[in-house]
KEKOL-135636 format. One record per residue (C-alpha): x, y, z. Coordinates in pm, 1 decimal. Layout:
// KEKOL-135636
px; py; pz
X; Y; Z
...
// end
This chain:
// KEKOL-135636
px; py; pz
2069.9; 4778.3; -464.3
1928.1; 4494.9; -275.8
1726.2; 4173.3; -247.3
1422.8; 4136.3; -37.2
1263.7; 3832.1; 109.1
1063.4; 3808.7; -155.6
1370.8; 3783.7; -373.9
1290.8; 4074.3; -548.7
1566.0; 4272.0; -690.7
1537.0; 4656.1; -547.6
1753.3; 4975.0; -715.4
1849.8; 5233.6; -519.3
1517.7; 5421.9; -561.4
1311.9; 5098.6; -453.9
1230.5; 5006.7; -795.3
1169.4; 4630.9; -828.1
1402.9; 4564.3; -1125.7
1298.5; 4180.3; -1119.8
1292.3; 3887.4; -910.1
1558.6; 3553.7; -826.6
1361.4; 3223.8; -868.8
1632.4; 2953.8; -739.1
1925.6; 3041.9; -1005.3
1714.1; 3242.5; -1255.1
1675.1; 3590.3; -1314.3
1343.9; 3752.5; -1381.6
1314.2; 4086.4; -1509.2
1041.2; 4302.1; -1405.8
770.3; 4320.6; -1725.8
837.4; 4722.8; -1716.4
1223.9; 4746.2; -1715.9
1396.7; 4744.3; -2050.9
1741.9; 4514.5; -2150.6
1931.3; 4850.3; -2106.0
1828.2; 4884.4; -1721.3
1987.0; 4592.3; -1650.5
2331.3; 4798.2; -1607.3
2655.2; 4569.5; -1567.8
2639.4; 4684.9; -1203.5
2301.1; 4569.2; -1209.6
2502.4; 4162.7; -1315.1
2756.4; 4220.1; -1084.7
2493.3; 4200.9; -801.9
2277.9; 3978.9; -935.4
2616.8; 3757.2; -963.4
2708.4; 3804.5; -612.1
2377.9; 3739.6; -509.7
2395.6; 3382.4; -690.3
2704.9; 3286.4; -567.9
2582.0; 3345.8; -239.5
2274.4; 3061.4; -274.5
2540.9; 2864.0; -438.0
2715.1; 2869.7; -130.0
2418.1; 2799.7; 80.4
2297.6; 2549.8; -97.3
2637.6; 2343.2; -46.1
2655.1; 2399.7; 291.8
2321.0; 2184.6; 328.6
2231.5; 1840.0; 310.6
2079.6; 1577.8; 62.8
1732.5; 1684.2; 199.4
1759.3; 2039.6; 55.5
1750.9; 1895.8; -324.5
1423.2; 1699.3; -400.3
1305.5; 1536.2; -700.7
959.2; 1628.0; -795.8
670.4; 1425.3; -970.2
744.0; 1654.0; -1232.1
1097.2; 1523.3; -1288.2
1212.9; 1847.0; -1162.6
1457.5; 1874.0; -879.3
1408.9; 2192.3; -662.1
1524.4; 2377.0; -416.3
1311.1; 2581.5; -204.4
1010.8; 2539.9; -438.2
1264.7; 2639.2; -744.5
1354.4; 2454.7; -1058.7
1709.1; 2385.3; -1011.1
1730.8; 2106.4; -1269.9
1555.9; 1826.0; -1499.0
1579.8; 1450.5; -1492.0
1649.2; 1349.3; -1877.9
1638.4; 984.3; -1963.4
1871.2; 735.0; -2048.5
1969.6; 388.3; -2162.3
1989.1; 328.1; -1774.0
1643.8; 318.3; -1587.3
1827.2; 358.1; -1308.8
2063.1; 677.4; -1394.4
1929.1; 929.7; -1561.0
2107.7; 1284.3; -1631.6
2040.4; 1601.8; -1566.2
1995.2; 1928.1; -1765.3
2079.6; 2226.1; -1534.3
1825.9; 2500.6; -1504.9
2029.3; 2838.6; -1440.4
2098.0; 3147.4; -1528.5
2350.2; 3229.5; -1797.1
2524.0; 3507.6; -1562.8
2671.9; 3201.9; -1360.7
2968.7; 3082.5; -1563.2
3311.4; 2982.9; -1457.0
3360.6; 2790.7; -1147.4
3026.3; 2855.2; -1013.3
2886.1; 2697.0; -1241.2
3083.0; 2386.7; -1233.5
3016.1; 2401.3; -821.0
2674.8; 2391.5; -853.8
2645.5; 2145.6; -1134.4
2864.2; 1893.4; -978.0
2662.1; 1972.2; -668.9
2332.2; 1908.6; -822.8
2382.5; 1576.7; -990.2
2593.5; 1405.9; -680.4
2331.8; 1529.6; -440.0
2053.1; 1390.2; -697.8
2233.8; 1094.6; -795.4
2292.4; 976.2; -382.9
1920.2; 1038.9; -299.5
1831.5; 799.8; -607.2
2095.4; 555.4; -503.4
2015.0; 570.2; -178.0
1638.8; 446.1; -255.3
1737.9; 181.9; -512.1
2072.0; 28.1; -357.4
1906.5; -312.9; -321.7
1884.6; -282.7; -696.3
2227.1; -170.2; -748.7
2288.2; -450.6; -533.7
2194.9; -749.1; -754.9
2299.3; -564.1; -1045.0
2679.6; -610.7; -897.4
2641.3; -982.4; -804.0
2925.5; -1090.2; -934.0
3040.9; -1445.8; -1118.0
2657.4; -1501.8; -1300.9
2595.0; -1650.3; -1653.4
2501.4; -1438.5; -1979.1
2165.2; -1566.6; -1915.5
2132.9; -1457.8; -1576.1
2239.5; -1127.6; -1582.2
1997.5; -1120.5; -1870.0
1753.0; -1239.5; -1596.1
1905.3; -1006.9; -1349.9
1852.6; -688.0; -1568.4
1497.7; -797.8; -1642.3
1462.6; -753.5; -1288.4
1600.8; -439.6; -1273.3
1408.7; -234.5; -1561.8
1036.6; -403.2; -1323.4
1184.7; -202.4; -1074.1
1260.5; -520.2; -854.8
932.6; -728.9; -928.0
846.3; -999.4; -1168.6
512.0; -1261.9; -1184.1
700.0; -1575.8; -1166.1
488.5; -1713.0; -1416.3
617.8; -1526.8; -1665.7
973.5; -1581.8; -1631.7
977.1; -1924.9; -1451.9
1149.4; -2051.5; -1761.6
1480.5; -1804.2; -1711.6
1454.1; -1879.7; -1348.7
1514.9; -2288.8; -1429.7
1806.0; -2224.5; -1603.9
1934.7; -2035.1; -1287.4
2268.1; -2272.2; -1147.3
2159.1; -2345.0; -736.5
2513.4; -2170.5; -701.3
2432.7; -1863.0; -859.2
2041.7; -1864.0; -675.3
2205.2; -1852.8; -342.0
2456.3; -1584.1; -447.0
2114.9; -1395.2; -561.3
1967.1; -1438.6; -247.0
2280.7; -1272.2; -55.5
2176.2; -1003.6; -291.6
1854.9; -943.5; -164.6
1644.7; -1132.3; -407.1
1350.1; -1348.8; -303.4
1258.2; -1645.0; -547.2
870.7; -1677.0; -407.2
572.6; -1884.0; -516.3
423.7; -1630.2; -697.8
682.1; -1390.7; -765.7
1060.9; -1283.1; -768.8
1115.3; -1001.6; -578.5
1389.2; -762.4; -453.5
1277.3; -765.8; -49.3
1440.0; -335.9; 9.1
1233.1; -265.1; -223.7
913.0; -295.2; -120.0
937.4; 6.3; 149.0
786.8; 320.6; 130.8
1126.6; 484.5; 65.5
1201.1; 366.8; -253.7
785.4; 384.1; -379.8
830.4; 737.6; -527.3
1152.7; 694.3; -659.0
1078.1; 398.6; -922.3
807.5; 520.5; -1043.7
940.2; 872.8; -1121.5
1237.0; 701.0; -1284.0
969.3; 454.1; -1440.4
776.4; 727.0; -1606.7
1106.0; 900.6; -1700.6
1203.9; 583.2; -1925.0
882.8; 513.3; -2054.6
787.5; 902.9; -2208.3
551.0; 922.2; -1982.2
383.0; 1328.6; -1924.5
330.6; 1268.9; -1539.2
398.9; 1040.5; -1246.3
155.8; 818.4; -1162.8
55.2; 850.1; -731.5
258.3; 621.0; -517.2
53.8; 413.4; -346.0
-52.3; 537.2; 95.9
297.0; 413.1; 256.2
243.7; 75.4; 420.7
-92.9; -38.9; 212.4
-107.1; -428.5; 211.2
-399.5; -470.6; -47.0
-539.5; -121.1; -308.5
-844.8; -132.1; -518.2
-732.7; -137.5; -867.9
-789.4; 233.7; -1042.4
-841.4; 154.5; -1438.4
-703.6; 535.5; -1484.9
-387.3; 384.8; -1411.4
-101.2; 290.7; -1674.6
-36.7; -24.0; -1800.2
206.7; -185.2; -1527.2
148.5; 45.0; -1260.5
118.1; -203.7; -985.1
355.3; -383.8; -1082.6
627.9; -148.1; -1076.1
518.9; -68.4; -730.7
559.9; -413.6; -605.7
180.6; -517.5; -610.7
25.3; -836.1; -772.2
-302.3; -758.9; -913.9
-583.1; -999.8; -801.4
-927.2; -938.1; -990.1
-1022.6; -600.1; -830.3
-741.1; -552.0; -614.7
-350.9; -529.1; -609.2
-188.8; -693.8; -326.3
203.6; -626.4; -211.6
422.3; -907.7; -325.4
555.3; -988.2; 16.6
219.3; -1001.1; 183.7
99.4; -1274.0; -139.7
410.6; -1477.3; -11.2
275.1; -1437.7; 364.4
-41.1; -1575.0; 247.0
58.8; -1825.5; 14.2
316.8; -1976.2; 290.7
22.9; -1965.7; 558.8
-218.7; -2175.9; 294.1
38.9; -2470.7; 214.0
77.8; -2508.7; 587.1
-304.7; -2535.6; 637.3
-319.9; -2737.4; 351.3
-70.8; -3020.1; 387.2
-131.8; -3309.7; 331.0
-181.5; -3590.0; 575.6
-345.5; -3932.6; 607.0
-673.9; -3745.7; 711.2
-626.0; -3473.5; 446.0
-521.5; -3665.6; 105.5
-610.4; -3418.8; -80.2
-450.8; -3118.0; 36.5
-729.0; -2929.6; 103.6
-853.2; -2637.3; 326.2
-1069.1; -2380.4; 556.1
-1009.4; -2046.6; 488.6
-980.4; -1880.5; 861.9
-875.9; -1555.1; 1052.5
-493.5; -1555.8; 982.8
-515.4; -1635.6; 609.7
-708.1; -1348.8; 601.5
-540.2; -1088.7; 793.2
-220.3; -1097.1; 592.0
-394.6; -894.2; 298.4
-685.9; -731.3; 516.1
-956.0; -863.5; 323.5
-1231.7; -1107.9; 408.2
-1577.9; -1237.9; 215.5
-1603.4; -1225.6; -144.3
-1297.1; -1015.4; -207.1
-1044.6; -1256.8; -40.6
-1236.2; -1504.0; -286.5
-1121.5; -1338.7; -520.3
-762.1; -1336.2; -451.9
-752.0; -1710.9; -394.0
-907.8; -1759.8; -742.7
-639.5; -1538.8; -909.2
-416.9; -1716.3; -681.4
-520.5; -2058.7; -783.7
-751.5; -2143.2; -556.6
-1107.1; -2326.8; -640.9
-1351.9; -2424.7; -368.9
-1654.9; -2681.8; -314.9
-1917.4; -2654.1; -96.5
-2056.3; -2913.6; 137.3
-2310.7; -2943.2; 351.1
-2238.6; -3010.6; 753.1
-2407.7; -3020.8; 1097.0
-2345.0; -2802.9; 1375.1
-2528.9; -2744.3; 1717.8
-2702.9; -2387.9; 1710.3
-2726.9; -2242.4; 2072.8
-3044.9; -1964.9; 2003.5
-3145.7; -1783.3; 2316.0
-3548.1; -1771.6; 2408.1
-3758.6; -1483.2; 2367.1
-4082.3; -1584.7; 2499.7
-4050.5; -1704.6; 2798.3
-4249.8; -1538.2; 3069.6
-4176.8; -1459.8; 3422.5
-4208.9; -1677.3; 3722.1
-4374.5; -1956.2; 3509.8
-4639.4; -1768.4; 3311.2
-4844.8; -1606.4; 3632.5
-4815.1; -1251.7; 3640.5
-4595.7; -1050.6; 3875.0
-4742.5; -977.7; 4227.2
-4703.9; -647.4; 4373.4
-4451.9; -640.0; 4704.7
-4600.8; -690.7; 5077.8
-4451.6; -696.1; 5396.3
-4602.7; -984.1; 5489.3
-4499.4; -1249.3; 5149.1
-4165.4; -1056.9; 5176.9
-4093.1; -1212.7; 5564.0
-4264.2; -1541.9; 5394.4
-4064.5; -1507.0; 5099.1
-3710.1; -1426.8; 5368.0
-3804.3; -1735.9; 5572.2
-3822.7; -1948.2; 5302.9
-3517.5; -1811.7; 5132.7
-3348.2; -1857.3; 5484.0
-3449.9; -2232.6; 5524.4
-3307.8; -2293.3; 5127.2
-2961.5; -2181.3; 5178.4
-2931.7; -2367.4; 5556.4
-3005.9; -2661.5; 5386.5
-2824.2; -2606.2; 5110.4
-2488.3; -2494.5; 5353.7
-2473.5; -2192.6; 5156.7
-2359.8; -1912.2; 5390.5
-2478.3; -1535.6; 5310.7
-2211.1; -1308.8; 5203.0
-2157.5; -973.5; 5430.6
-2391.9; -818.7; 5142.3
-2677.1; -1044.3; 5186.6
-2619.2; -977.2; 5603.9
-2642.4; -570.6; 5546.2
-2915.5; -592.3; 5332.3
-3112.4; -745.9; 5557.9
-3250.2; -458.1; 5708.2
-3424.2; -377.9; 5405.7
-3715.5; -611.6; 5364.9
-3842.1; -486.9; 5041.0
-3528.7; -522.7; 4876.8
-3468.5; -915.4; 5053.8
-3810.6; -996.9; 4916.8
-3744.0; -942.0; 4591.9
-3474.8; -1158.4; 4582.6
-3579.4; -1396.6; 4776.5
-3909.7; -1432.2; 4585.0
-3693.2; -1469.6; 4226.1
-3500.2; -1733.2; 4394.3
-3792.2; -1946.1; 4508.4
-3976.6; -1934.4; 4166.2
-3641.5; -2056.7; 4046.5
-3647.9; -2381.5; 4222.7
-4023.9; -2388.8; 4202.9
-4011.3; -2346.2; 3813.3
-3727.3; -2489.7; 3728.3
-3794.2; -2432.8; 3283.7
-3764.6; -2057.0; 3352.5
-3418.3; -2103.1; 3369.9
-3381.7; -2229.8; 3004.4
-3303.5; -1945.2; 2866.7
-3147.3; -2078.6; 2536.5
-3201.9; -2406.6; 2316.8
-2988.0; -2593.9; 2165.4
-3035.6; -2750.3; 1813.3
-2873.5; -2937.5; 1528.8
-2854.9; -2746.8; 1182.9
-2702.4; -2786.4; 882.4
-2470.9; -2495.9; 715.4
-2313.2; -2480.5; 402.5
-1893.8; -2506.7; 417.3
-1654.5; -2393.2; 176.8
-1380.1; -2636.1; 80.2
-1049.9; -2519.8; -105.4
-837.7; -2682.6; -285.9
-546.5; -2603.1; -562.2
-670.3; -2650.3; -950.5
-396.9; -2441.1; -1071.9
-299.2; -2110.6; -1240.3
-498.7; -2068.2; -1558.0
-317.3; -1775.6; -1763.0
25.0; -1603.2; -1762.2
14.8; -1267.1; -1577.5
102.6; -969.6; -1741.8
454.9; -857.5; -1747.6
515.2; -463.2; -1677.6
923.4; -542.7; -1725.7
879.0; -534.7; -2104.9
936.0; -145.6; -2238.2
753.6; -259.6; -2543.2
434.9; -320.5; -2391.1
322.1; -39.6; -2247.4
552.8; 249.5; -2417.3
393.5; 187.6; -2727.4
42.6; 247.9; -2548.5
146.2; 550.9; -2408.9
282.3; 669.2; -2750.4
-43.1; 570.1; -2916.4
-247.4; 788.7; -2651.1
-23.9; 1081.8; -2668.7
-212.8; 1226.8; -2908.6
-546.2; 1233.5; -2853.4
-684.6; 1373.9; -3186.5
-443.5; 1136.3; -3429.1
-554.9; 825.9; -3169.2
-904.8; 908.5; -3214.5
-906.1; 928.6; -3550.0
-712.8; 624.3; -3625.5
-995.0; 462.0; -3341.0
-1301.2; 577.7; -3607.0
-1132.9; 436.2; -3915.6
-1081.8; 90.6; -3741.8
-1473.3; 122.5; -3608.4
-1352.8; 21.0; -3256.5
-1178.0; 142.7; -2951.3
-878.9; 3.0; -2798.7
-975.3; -54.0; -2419.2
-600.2; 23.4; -2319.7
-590.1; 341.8; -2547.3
-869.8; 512.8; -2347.4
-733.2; 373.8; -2014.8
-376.4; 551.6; -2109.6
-560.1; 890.7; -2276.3
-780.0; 911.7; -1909.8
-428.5; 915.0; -1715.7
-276.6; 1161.3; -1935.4
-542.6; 1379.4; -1927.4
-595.2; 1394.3; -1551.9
-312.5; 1605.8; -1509.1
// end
């Protein structure tokens, strides 16, 4: 009996008797409960303890969790995530065979949550972080937790009330902690990197019954279009603050928002406080024209216009050459003319021919030419206005701050979009319920769309 590298179970006569998927056994459709012979579990035994073995002897890296909440090894279902209480530590039901008993069993399955449990860990330590800081109020570690089920982002809008009632001792023992209290929101900075992206929102759909994962957004994207298929407090959870039709990354809002107050102080010349949008503003969320309008308006941000004059510089385009008279055909005779008088021009001038000029001399044609475009140069001196110059007025935007005029949403609250989801879930009941009411809930279909693009 052996296994091939297929791992298909072979009998001595080369008949496939099934196949090992990870820690499963798979009988062949065509042999019957008595073929499998207790020799037949010995070896199939032996053969698990040996990928058992194998599998301990590698690192974190051979153990991945899947947008599936699977964790596999080699492409096999090893195990399931299974929620809990904790976002941040969920269990796991082991997926093996029930030949492995005993100690094997207990290897593996201590194996296969510690492994798990590290690479989790490992992405979310700044979270684990904060939840640790020690010596905080009731109310803070109320705040604190909030935190920690948005997956390390909140809209400080939304919670700027909690945040008051936060002692400046305990803020600063926050910030050793990794926490950011911004202008626009409070943020855990580790969190924002690629690593950790996957990770939340796996554990994020865990918690909140959702059927799939939702995509992680391209590692290192500053600003994403905003994709309605999307669950309610997608972004969000990933660490993006949705402006209009885009989401932005919380860290790169800060970026902005610090780069605006310093063009916008004000100063004896700039009461007001206002400002000119420019390059840099603009290149911390690469977006420019109407869409970075649009972020400074969810930001905030209001303009005026006003009208101003500028000098336009607009090159000519109907000139003709050599004063209006038409170009003359080359002679030997102007081009010595043409030479001589070209000669007499620079002696006077003290201008002394370069070694170019000197070689070229023995070219007439080619002096002649040059010669002749210098001479209707000084002769005609408005052929060399080759641009004008005018005054013209343009319209300028102005910016100034009018205020935030709504509370952004809040993706840390389980209520709000778990109950979505669970309305969605089922598409015939939701429907139904949809054509009794005589209307559609815009959120409903958004949620029934994601589920069903599987």
């Amino acid at each position: 009996m052996e296994k091939n590298e297929k791992g298909e179970i072979l009998s001595e006569d080369q008949k496939v008797i099934g196949r090992i998927d990870g820690f499963i056994f798979e009988k062949a459709p065509d042999i019957t409960d008595d073929e499998i012979t207790e020799d037949v579990k010995r070896f199939l035994v032996t053969e698990f303890e040996k990928t058992i073995d194998q599998l301990l002897s590698e690192g974190d890296a051979a153990l991945r969790i899947e947008n599936d909440f699977t964790v596999r090894y080699k492409g096999a279902v090893v195990a399931r995530l299974k929620k809990t209480d904790d976002i941040l530590a969920p269990d796991f039901d082991i997926n093996v065979d029930p030949m492995i008993e005993g100690l094997p069993l207990a290897r593996l399955a201590l194996h296969i949550q510690s492994r798990t449990k590290r690479q989790i860990n490992l992405a979310l330590d700044p979270l684990e972080i904060v939840r640790k800081t020690e010596e905080l109020s009731d109310e803070t570690k109320e705040f604190t937790e909030k935190l920690i089920n948005a997956m390390g982002y909140l809209s400080r809008h939304n919670v700027d009330a909690m945040v008051r009632k936060i002692t400046p001792e305990e803020r600063g023992k926050l910030r050793k902690s990794g926490i950011r209290f911004a202008q626009y929101g409070i943020f855990v900075r580790d969190i924002l990197k690629p690593m950790a992206q996957e990770t939340k929102l796996i554990l994020w759909a865990l918690y909140n019954d959702f059927d799939i994962v939702p995509p992680s957004p391209l590692a290192g994207a500053v600003t994403i279009d905003i994709d309605p298929s999307l669950p309610d407090g997608y972004y969000n959870i990933a660490g993006y603050r949705v402006c209009g039709d885009v989401a932005v990354r919380a860290d790169m809002i800060e970026k902005l928002a610090d780069s605006i107050r310093a063009s916008a102080e004000k100063t004896e010349t700039n009461p007001k406080g206002e400002f000119e949008v420019n390059a840099q503003h603009m290149s911390f969320v690469g977006k420019s024209g109407e869409a970075f309008e649009g972020i400074l308006k969810t930001l905030g941000y209001d303009y005026r216009t006003e009208m101003v004059k500028i000098m336009s510089v607009e090159k000519n385009t109907d000139l003709t050459p050599t004063g209006g008279q038409e170009p003359q055909e080359d002679n030997s005779e102007a081009s010595q003319d043409d030479a001589a008088k070209a000669t007499e021009n620079n002696a006077a001038e003290n201008v002394q021919p370069s070694e170019t000029a000197l070689q070229e001399s023995d070219t007439p044609k080619e002096e002649s030419s040059g010669a002749a475009s210098a001479e209707a140069s000084l002769d005609n001196p408005a052929s060399e206005e080759a641009v004008t110059v005018r005054e013209i007025e343009v319209e300028k935007k102005i910016w100034f701050w009018v205020g935030l005029k709504k509370k952004h949403s809040d993706p840390s609250q389980k209520k709000q979009f778990s109950k979505k989801y669970n309305e969605s879930k089922d598409g015939n009941k939701s429907s139904r319920e949809h054509k009794k009411s005589g209307k559609k809930g815009k959120n409903d279909n958004r949620k029934k769309q994601f589920n069903h693009n599987k």
